[in-house]
C-alpha positions in Angstrom: 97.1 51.0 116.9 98.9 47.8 118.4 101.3 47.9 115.0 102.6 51.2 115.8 103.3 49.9 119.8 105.1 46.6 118.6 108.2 48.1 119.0 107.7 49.4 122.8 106.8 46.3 124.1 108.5 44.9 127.5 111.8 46.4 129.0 113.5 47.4 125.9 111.1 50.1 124.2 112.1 52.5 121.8 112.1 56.4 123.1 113.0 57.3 119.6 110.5 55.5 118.3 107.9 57.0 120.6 108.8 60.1 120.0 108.5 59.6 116.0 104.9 58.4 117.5 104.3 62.1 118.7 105.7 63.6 115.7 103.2 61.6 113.5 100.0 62.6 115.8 101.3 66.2 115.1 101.5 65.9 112.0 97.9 64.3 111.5 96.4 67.0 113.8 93.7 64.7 115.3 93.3 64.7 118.9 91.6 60.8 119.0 94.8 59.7 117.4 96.5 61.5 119.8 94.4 60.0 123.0 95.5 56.8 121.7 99.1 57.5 122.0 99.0 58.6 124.8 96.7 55.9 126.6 99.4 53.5 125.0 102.4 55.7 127.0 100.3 55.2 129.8 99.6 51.7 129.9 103.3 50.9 129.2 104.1 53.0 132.2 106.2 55.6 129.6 104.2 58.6 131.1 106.2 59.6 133.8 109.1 60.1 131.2 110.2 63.8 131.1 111.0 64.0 127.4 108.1 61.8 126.3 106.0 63.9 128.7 107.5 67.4 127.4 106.4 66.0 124.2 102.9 65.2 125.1 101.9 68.4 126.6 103.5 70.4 123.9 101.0 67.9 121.7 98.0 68.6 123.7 98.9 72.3 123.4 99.2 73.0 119.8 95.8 71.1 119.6 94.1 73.3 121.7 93.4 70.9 124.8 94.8 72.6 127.1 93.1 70.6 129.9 94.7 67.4 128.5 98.5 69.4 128.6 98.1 70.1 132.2 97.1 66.6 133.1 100.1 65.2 131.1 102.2 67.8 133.0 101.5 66.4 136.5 102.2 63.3 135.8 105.8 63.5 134.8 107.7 62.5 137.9 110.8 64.3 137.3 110.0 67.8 135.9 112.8 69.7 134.1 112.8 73.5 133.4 111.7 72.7 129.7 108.5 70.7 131.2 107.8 74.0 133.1 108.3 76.3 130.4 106.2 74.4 128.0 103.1 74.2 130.3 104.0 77.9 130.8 103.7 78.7 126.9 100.8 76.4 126.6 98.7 78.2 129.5 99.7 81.6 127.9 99.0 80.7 124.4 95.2 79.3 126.0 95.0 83.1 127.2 94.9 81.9 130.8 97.3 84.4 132.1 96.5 83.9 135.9 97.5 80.6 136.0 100.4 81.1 133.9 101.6 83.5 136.5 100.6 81.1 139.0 102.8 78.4 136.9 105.6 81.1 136.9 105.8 81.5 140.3 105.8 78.1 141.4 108.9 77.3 138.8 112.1 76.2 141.2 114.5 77.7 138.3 113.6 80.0 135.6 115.9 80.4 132.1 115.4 83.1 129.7 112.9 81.3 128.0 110.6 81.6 131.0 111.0 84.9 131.6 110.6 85.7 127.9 107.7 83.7 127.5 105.9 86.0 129.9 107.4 89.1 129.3 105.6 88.2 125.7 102.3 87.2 127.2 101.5 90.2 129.1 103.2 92.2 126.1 99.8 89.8 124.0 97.4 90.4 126.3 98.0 94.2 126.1 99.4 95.0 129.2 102.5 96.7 128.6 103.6 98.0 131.7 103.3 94.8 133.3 105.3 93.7 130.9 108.2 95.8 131.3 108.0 95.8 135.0 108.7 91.5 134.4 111.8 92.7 132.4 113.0 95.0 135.4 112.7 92.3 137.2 114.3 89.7 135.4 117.1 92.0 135.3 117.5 91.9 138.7 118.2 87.7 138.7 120.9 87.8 136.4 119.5 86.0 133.7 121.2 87.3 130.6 118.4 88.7 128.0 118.4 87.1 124.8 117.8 88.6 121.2 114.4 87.6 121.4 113.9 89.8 125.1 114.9 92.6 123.5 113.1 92.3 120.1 110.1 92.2 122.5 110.9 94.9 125.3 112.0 97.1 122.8 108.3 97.7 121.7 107.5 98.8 125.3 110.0 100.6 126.3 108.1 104.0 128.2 110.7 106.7 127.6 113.4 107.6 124.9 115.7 107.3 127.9 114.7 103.9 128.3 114.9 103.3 125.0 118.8 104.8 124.6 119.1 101.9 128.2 118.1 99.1 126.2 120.2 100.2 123.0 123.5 100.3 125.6 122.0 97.4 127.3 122.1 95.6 124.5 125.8 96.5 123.3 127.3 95.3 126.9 125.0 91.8 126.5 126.8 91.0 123.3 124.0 91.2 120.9 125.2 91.3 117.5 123.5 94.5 116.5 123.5 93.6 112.8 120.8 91.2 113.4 118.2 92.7 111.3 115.0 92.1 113.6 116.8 94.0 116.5 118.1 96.7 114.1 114.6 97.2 112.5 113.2 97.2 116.0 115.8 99.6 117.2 115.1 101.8 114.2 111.2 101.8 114.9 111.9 102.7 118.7 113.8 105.6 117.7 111.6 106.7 115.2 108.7 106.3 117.3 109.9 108.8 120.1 111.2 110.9 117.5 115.3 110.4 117.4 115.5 110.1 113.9 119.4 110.5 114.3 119.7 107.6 116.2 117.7 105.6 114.0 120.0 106.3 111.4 123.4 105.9 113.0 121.5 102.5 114.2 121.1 101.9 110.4 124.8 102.8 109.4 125.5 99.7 112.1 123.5 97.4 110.2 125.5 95.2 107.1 122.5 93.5 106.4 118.6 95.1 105.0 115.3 94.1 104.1 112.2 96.0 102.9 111.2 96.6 106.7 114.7 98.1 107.7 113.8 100.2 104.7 109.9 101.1 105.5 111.3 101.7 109.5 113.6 104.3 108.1 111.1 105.9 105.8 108.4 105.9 108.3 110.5 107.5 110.8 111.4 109.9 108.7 107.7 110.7 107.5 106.6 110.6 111.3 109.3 113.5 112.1 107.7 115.4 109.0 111.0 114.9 106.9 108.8 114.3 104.0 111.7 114.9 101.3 113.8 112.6 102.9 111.6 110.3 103.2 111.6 110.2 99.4 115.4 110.7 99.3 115.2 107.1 100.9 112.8 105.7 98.9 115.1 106.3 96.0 118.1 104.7 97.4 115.6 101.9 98.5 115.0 101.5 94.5 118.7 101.7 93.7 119.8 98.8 96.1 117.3 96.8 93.9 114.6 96.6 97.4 110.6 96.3 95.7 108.6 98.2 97.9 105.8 96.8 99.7 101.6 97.9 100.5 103.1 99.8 103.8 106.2 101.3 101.1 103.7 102.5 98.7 100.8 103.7 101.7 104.1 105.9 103.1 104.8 107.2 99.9 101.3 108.0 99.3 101.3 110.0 102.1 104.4 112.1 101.4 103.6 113.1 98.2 100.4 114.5 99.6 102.6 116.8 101.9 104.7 117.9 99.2 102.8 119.4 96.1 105.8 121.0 94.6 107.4 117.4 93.7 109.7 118.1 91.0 109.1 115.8 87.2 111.8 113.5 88.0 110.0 112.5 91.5 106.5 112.6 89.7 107.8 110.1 86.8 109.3 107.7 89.5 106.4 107.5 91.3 103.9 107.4 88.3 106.3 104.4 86.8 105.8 102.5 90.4 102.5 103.0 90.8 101.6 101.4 87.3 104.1 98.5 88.1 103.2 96.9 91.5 99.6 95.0 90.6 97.2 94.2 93.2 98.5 96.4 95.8 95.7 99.3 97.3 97.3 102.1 98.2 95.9 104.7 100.7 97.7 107.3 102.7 98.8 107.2 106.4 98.6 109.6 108.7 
């Protein structure tokens, strides 16, 4: 290893060349080469660093050591937010969600990234209301959400009340509503408590589609028992040049086998897509 620490030798190391270091241990995914790197850091006294040490516990993280991350983590002298939220992500991604509460607590400043990061672990681990109750709260600090809060609380929201809060919530906050992960999520939420209407005026908002914006549509159109617009969608789908996908062509399944009395013209469309898309099992949804 000494050729790689040449350059970090005495008083007038590299940091950028340290940190090219890390990005080379990532990249060769071996915790031993890793260890080495970091044993180096240490004996030139470049573990106390913030950045190098943000850098070393996101390392140990991504490996899977989360031991070695949290040992990194208290030796860095100065810690910054990002140090705190990065031993925060790591101990959530490990599953350890105690300590990561622990960890959240003890933080002397919290960003959005803090408070999204465990917003999305309890959201992981399955406990939803926990989750939203961390979103009430971080309401209450004045930490703006970001896109990526609400792409998250969106799929917990309790209540389609709570779901129309979020959807103004979201318009005061700034978020650019054409953004097409918030606008299919928005759609979904609609759909999923049944305000079809609203998932389509979300839909007229929207400049830009893909095949889920489509699918959210359909699916909340199937889910309300609209099963002839459903198909009505599915055809516009085909003219703005969107190929369906498995969940397109399960969906479709399932609304031709609540409407028997398809005319020819709907029986030939689906007959031609059915023989086209290869590899793809279809089965019906409830």
């Amino acid at each position: 290893m000494y050729p790689f620490f040449k350059h970090t030798q005495g008083s007038h190391f590299s940091l950028s060349y340290c940190s090219l270091l890390l990005s080379h241990s990532l990249s060769q995914k071996s915790l031993n080469f890793v260890k080495v790197v970091h044993a180096n850091f240490i004996k030139l006294g470049l573990n106390t660093y913030t950045y190098l040490g943000n850098r070393c516990i996101n390392l140990y993280s991504e490996l899977g050591h989360i031991n070695d991350a949290l040992k990194v983590f208290d030796d860095i002298s100065h810690k910054n937010t990002t140090s705190w939220n990065i031993c925060l992500k790591a101990l959530l991604k490990s599953g350890q969600l105690g300590k990561a509460c622990h960890v959240f607590g003890a933080m002397p400043a919290r960003d959005v990234v803090s408070w999204n990061s465990l917003i999305s672990g309890y959201a992981s681990c399955g406990f939803l209301s926990h989750a939203w109750e961390i979103f009430v709260e971080m309401q209450g600090t004045g930490v703006k959400p970001s896109e990526f809060t609400f792409s998250i609380v969106l799929s917990l929201v309790p209540s389609p009340s709570h779901t129309k809060q979020i959807h103004c919530r979201m318009i005061r906050s700034g978020m650019d509503l054409d953004n097409v992960v918030l606008g299919n999520s928005l759609i979904t939420m609609y759909g999923k408590i049944g305000l079809v209407e609203y998932a389509f005026g979300v839909n007229r908002t929207m400049k830009h589609f893909d095949v889920i914006s489509w699918n959210s549509l359909i699916w909340a159109c199937l889910r309300a028992g609209n099963h002839e617009q459903a198909l009505e969608l599915f055809y516009q789908m085909r003219n703005a040049d969107f190929l369906p996908d498995q969940f397109t062509c399960s969906m479709l399944m399932s609304a031709y086998s609540n409407l028997r009395d398809l005319d020819k013209d709907w029986r030939i469309l689906f007959s031609s897509l059915r023989n086209k898309i290869n590899g793809i099992q279809l089965y019906a949804i409830p």
